[in-house]
Structure formats: C-alpha cells, structure tokens
C-alpha positions as CSV (number, residue, x, y, z in Angstrom):
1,X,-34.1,3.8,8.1
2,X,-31.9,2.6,5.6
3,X,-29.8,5.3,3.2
4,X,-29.4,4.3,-0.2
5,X,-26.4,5.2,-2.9
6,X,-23.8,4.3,-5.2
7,X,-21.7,1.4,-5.1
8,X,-18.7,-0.2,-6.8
9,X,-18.7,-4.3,-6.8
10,X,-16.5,-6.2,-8.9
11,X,-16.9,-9.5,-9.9
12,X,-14.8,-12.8,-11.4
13,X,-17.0,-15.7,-13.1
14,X,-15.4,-18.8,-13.3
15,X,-14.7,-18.6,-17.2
16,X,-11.9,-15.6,-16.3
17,X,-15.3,-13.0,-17.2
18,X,-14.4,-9.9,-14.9
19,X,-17.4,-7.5,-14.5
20,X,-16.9,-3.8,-12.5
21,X,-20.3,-2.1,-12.2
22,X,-21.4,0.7,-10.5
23,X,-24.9,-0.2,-8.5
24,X,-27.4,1.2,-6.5
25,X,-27.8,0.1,-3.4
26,X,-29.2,0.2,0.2
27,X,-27.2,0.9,3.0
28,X,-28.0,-0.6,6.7
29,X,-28.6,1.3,9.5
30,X,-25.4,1.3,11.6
31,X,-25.5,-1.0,15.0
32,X,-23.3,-1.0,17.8
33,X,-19.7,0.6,17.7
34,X,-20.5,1.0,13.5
35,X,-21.1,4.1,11.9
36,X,-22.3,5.5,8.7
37,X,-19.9,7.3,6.9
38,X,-20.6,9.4,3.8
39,X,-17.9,9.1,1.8
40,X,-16.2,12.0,0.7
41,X,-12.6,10.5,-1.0
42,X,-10.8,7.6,-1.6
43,X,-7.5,6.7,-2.7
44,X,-6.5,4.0,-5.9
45,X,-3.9,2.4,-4.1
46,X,-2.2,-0.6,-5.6
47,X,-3.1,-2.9,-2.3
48,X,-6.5,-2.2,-4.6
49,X,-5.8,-3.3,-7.7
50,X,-5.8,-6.8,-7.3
51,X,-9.6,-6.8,-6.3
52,X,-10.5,-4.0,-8.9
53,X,-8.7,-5.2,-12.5
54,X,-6.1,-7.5,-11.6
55,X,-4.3,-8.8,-14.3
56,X,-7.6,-8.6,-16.5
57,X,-7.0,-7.6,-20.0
58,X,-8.1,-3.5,-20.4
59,X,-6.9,-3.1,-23.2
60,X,-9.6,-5.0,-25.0
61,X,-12.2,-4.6,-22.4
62,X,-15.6,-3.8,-23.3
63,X,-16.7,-0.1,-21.6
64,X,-19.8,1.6,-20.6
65,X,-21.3,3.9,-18.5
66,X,-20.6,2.7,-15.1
67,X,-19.5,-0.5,-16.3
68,X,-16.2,-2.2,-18.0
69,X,-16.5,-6.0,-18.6
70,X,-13.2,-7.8,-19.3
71,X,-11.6,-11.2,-19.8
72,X,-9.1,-12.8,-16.9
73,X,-6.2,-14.6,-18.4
74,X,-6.2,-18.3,-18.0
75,X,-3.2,-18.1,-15.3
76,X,-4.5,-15.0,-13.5
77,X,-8.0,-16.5,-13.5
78,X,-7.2,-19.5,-12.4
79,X,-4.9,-17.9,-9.1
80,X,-8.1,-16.1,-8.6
81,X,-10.6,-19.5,-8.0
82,X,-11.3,-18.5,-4.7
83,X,-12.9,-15.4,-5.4
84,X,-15.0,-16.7,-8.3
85,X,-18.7,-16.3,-8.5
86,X,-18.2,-13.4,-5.2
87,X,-19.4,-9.9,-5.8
88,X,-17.2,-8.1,-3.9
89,X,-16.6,-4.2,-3.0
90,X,-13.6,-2.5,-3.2
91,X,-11.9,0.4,-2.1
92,X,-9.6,-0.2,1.5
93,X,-10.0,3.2,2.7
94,X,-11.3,6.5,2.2
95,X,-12.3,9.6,4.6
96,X,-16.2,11.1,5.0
97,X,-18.3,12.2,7.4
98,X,-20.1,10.3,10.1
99,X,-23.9,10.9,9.5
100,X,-25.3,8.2,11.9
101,X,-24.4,5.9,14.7
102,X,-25.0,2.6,16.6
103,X,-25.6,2.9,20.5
104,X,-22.1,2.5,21.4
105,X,-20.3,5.1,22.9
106,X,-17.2,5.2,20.4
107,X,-19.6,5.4,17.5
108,X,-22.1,8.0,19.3
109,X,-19.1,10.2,19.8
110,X,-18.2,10.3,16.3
111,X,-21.2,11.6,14.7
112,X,-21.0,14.6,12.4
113,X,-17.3,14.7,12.7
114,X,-14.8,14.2,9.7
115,X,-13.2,11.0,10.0
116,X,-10.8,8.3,7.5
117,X,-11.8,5.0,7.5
118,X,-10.7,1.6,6.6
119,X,-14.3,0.1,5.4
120,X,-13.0,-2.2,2.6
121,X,-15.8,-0.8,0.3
122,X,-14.5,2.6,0.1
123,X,-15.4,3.5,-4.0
124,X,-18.9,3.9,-2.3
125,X,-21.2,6.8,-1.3
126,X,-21.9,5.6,2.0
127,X,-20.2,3.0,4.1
128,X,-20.3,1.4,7.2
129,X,-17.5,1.2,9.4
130,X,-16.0,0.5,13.0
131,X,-16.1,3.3,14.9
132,X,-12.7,2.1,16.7
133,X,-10.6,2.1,13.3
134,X,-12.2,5.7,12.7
135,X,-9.7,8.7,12.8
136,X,-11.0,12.1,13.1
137,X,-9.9,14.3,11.1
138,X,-10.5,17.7,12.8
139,X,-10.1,20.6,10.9
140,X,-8.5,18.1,8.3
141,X,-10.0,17.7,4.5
142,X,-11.5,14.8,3.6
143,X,-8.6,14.6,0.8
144,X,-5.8,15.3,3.3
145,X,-7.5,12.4,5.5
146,X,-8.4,9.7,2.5
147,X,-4.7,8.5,2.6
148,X,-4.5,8.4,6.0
149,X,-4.1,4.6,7.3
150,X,-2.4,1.9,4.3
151,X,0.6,3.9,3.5
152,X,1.1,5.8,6.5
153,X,0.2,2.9,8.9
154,X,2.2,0.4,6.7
155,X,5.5,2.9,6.3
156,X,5.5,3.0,10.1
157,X,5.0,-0.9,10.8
158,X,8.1,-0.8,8.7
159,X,10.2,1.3,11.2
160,X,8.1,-0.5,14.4
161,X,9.4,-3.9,13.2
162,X,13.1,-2.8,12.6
163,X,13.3,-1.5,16.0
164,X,11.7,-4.4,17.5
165,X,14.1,-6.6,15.4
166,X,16.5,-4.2,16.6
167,X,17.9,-3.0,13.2
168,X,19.2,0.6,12.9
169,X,18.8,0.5,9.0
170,X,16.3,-0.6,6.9
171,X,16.3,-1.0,2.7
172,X,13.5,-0.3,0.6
173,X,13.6,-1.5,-3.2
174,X,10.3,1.4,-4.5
175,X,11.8,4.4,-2.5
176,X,10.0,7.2,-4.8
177,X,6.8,5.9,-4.2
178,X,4.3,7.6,-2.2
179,X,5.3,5.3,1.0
180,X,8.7,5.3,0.1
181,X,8.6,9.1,0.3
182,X,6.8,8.9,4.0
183,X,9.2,6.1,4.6
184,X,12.1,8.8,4.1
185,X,10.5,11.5,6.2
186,X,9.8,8.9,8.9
187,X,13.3,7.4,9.1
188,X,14.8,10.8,9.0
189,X,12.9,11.7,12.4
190,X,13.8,8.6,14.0
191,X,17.4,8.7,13.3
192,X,17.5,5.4,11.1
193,X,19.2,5.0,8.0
194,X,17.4,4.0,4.6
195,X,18.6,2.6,1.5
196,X,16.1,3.5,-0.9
197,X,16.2,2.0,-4.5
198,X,14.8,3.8,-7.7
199,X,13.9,3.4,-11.1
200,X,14.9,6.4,-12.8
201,X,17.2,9.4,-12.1
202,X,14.7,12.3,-11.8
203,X,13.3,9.8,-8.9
204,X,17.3,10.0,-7.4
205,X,16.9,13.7,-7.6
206,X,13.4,13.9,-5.7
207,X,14.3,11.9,-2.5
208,X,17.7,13.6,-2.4
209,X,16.2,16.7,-2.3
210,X,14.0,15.7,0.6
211,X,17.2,14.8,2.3
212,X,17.8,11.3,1.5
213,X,21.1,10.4,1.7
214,X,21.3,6.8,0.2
215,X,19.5,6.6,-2.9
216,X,20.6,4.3,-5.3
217,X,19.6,4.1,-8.9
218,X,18.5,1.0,-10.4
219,X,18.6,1.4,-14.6
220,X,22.1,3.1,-13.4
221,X,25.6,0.8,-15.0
222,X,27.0,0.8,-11.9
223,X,23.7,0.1,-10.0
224,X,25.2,-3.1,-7.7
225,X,28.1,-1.4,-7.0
226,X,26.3,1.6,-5.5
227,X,23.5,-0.8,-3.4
228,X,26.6,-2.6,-2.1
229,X,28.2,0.3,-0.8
230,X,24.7,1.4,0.6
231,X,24.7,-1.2,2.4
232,X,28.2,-1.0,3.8
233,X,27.6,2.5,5.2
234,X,24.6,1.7,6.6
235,X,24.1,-2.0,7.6
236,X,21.0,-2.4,5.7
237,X,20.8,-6.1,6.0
238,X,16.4,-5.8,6.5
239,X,14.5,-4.4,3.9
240,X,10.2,-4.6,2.1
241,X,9.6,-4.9,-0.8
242,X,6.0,-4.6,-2.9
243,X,7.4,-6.0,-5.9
244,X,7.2,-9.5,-5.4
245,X,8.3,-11.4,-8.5
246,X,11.3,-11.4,-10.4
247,X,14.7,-10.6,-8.9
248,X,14.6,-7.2,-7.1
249,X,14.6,-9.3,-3.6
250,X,17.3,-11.5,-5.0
251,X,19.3,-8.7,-6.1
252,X,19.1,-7.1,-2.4
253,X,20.2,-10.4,-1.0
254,X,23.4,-10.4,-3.3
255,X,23.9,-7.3,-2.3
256,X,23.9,-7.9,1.4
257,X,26.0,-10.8,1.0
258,X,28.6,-9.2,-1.0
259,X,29.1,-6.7,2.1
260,X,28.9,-9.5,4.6
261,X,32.0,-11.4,2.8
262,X,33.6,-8.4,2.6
263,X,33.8,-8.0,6.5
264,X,34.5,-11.8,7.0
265,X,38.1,-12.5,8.8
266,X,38.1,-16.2,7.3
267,X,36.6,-18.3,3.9
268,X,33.4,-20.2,4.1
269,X,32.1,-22.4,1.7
270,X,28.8,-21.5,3.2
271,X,28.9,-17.8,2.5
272,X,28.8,-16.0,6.1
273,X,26.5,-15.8,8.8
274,X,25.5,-12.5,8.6
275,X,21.2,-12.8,9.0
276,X,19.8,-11.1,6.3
277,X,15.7,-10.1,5.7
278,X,13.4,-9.4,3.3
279,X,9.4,-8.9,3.7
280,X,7.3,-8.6,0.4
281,X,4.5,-6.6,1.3
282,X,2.9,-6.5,-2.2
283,X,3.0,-8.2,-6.3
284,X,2.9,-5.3,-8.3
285,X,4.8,-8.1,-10.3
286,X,2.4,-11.2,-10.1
287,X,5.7,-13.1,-11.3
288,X,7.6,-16.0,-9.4
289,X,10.0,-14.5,-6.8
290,X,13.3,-15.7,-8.3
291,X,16.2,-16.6,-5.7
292,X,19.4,-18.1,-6.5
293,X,22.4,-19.8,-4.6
294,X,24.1,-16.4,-4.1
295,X,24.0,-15.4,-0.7
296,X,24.9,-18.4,1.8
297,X,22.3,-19.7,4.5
298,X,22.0,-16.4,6.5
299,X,18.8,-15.4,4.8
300,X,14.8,-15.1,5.9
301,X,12.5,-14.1,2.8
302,X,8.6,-13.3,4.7
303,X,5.8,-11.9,3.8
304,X,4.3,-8.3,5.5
305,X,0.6,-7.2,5.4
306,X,-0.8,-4.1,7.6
307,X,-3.3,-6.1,9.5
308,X,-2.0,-9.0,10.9
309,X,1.0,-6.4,12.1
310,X,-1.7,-4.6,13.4
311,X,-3.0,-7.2,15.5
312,X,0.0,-8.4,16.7
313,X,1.0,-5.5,18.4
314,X,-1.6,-4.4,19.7
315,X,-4.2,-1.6,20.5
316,X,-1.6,0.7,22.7
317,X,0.8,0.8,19.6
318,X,-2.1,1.6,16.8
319,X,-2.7,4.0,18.8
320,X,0.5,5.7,19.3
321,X,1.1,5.4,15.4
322,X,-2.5,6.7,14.7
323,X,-2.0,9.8,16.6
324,X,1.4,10.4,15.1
325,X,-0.3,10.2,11.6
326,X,-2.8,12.6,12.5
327,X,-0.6,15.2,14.0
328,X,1.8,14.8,11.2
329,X,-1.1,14.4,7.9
330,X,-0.2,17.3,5.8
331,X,3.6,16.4,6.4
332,X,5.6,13.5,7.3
333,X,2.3,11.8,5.8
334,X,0.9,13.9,3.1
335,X,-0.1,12.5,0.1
336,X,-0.8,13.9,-3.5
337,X,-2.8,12.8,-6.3
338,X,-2.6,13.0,-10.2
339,X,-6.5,12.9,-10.8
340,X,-9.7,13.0,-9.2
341,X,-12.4,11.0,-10.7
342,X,-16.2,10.1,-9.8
343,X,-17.0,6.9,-9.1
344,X,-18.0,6.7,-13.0
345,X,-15.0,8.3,-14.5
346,X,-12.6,5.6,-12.2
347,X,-14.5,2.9,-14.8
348,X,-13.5,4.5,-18.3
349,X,-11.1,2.9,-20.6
350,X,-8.8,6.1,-20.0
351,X,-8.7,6.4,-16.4
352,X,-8.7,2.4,-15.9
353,X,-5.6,1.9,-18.0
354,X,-3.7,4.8,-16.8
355,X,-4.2,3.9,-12.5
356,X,-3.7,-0.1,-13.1
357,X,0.2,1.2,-14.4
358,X,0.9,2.1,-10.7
359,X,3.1,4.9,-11.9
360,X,5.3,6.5,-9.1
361,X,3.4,9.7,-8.0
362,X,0.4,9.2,-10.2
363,X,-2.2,8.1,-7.6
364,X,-5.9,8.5,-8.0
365,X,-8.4,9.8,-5.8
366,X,-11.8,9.0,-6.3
367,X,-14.7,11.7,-5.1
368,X,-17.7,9.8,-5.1
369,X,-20.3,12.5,-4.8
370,X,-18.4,15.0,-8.3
C-alpha cells in the first residue's frame, strides 16, 4: 500500500520563473533491491544548491508557507534550458530508517535498521532508495549518518585518485570547508601531504590546530609567496577545486609553475615540463574559469564528480571506502551543522538567504518530521 508525505520539488519555467513548494505526495511501494526510507535528516550541501535556488534572485523573491517563488536571471536561466518545464526533487542524501522492503535479499535485510542514503530526493519524508547504496548506521544517529556519503565519499576519491596517479601530495583551494576539514584528517592518516588554501585567518588557525601543516592564507599580502613555497615542500603539483570560475585554479597553476622553474637546470621558452593538475569538482562561482599563458604546456585542467569516480572503480573500492566512513563517522568524517530546519523553515526568506551563501562551517540540516 502506498505511504504518503511531504515532499520538496522545485521547478524552472522557461520565462527564468523558479517555483520551490513543499507537496503532498504518495510514495510507491518499494520493489526489488529498493527500500523505503523514512527520512530522518538531510544535509544542505552546496552540490544542492544548484537544483534548489541556483543563481535565482532571493532577495526579491516572493515567500510563503511552504513556498518561495523567484525570478532566474536571463544568463542563469538560460544555462538552465535543460531543466525547464521539469519538476524535480532535491536533496542528494540524507539518513532514516528503513520501514519497508522489495523481495530482494539486500533490501529484505535492511528493514527497520538506521541507514544514510543517496536518494536524490532527500528534503522528503519518505524516499525510495537502492538498498545497495544504503549504509547502516548501527548504533549511529540519523544526524551523525545524514552526511555520510558526498563529502566523505568525495574527500576520499580525492586521496584514491592521487595514489592511483601516484602523487604523494595533493592541494586543495577551500581547505576550511567541511570536506576540506575531512580532507585534512584523511591525508594526515595516510601519510600525504596537503596544501590547503583559506580565506581568512581564523580559518588558518582552525586547520592548524587540527594539525595541518601547510595552510596558506589567501586575503594574506604575501599569499603567492606562501602557496609557492607550499608547493616546494610538498610537491603539490595535483589539486580540486569547487570553485570553478575566476582565477583560483589559474593562481594554483602559477604557483606550480613558479616552483617547477625554480628546479629547472636549463631556460625554456616553453616553461618546463613538469605535469601539473587541477580537477573542479564544483561552481560555487558560476563564472568563466579564467587561465592565462603563465604556466607552460605541462598542465591538465578536468573536471571531478563522485559518481562517475564511483563507477569507475568499482564495487570492491566503494566498499572499502564505505566501511572506512562508517567506522570512522563521528571522526575522521564528522560533520556539524549551524541550523536545523523543517522542511518548511528550509523555504523562508531567512533560512534561504543565509544556506545559498555557502559559508565555511555553516551547513544546514534539514529534519523533515520537526
């Protein structure tokens, strides 16, 4: 019989109209290797943003209960064509409790157990899900457990790539952020270095006091002088970035490059061979990536998203990074939150405008049941 509850959907119409409503709706019976989880939490990450307000004008949005309706810039809107006219959900991930199963064995064994989940409709009071990206949670909250897959999943496809690349450092240009934070712990337990670049000084401060050693300051004067050296120490010629546009990525390629020449024997009009990479795993700045002519031919700029990595290598390495997220949740890959909201307070003017700022340790967490 089908369970019915609470839904976020959020919607583009071609004229730029943006419309995020909370619905009622009926939930399927799960089939298969699905289950039906009762959602318990769910993160506001900024791999969600994009869906949920994008670069939609808040500010001058109309709010109700429920319900905001705002207008797409032209640009924006037009980048967006493809999802126009879709009512979509939203919310990647989320933890809950497995109230009903299909008929296969992975899903059958999950029932009534605690479990995070990567639904894609997360801001939700129900969802269905694949019992085989389910992680149970054990004695685990559902708030320890609602972070549990994009940031710790992503910050260890970071270190999984470098060693398969076989880099002993890596760079990351939003080191304070809560992956950059789990990025630190991680790299610290493997034994790789990590050149981590920050906005502000109290930012320095935190990472250094979990033990960072190479945190570098980027409103500092000297800021391109300290990434260079960074860089020397460490051989951080790889790094992410979820930035995008402007020149962050451009400024880590100087910076490479400048160390590169630095240990060259002999001139080259071509700058020098050393390979240097960058991976943009997100646009919190929708802007052109700018590059210039700075840093020779030695470069690769590529882009990174969790699922495709995922696929690529396979089940017996999810697994292995899955277990180590789960044995490690309220450490190496503990997350904290600024604000819980129901799935109505997530759509006021006050809660909208602050989340969409993507502030570093100001994450949301939406409860949908409060």
């Amino acid at each position: 019989m089908a369970t019915t509850g609470k839904q976020l959907f959020t919607t583009l119409d071609a004229d730029g109209t943006l419309t995020v409503a909370i619905e009622e709706v009926s939930f399927p019976d799960p089939t298969g290797n699905q289950v039906l989880v009762r959602m318990e939490a769910a993160p506001i990450n900024p791999s969600d943003l994009a869906i949920l307000v994008g670069g939609a004008d808040i500010e001058n949005a109309q709010f109700s209960p429920g319900k905001f309706v705002a207008q797409m810039p032209a640009q924006a809107n037009a980048a967006s064509k493809s999802r126009q006219g879709l009512k979509l959900p939203a919310g990647n991930e989320g933890a809950g409790t497995v109230v009903a199963a299909g008929d296969g064995e992975t899903a059958q064994a999950l029932i009534g157990q605690r479990v995070s989940c990567v639904p894609g409709n997360a801001y939700s009071q129900y969802c269905i899900a694949d019992a085989a990206m389910c992680l149970p949670l054990g004695d685990h909250s559902a708030e320890e457990g609602a972070s549990a897959f994009v940031n710790p999943m992503t910050a260890l496809g970071f270190v999984e790539n470098a060693k398969a690349d076989g880099q002993n450092a890596i760079l990351h240009t939003v080191g304070a952020s809560n992956l950059g934070q789990m990025l630190t712990r991680i790299c610290q337990e493997d034994g790789l270095d990590l050149v981590n670049i920050v906005r502000k000084e109290d930012q320095v401060e935190l990472l250094k006091g979990m033990g960072a050693t190479h945190v570098v300051n980027s409103s500092a004067n000297d800021f391109m002088d300290q990434l260079t050296a960074a860089i020397a120490d460490t051989s951080a010629f790889y790094g992410f970035d979820p930035v995008g546009g402007g020149k962050l990525v451009d400024t880590a390629f100087r910076a490479m490059e400048r160390v590169a020449v630095q240990q060259m024997s002999e001139y080259s009009r071509y700058g020098s061979n050393q390979q240097k990479r960058m991976f943009i795993y997100g646009r919190l700045d929708t802007g052109p990536t700018v590059l210039t002519p700075a840093y020779g031919f030695g470069w690769t700029l590529s882009g990174w998203l969790l699922f495709p990595f995922l696929q690529s290598v396979g089940q017996e390495t999810m697994g292995r990074m899955r277990q180590r997220v789960r044995d490690n949740l309220t450490t190496t890959f503990a997350s904290s939150y600024k604000a819980r909201v129901s799935l109505e307070e997530m759509l006021t003017k006050e809660a909208v405008m602050d989340y969409r700022a993507m502030r570093t340790g100001e994450k949301y967490l939406v409860t949908p049941w409060a």
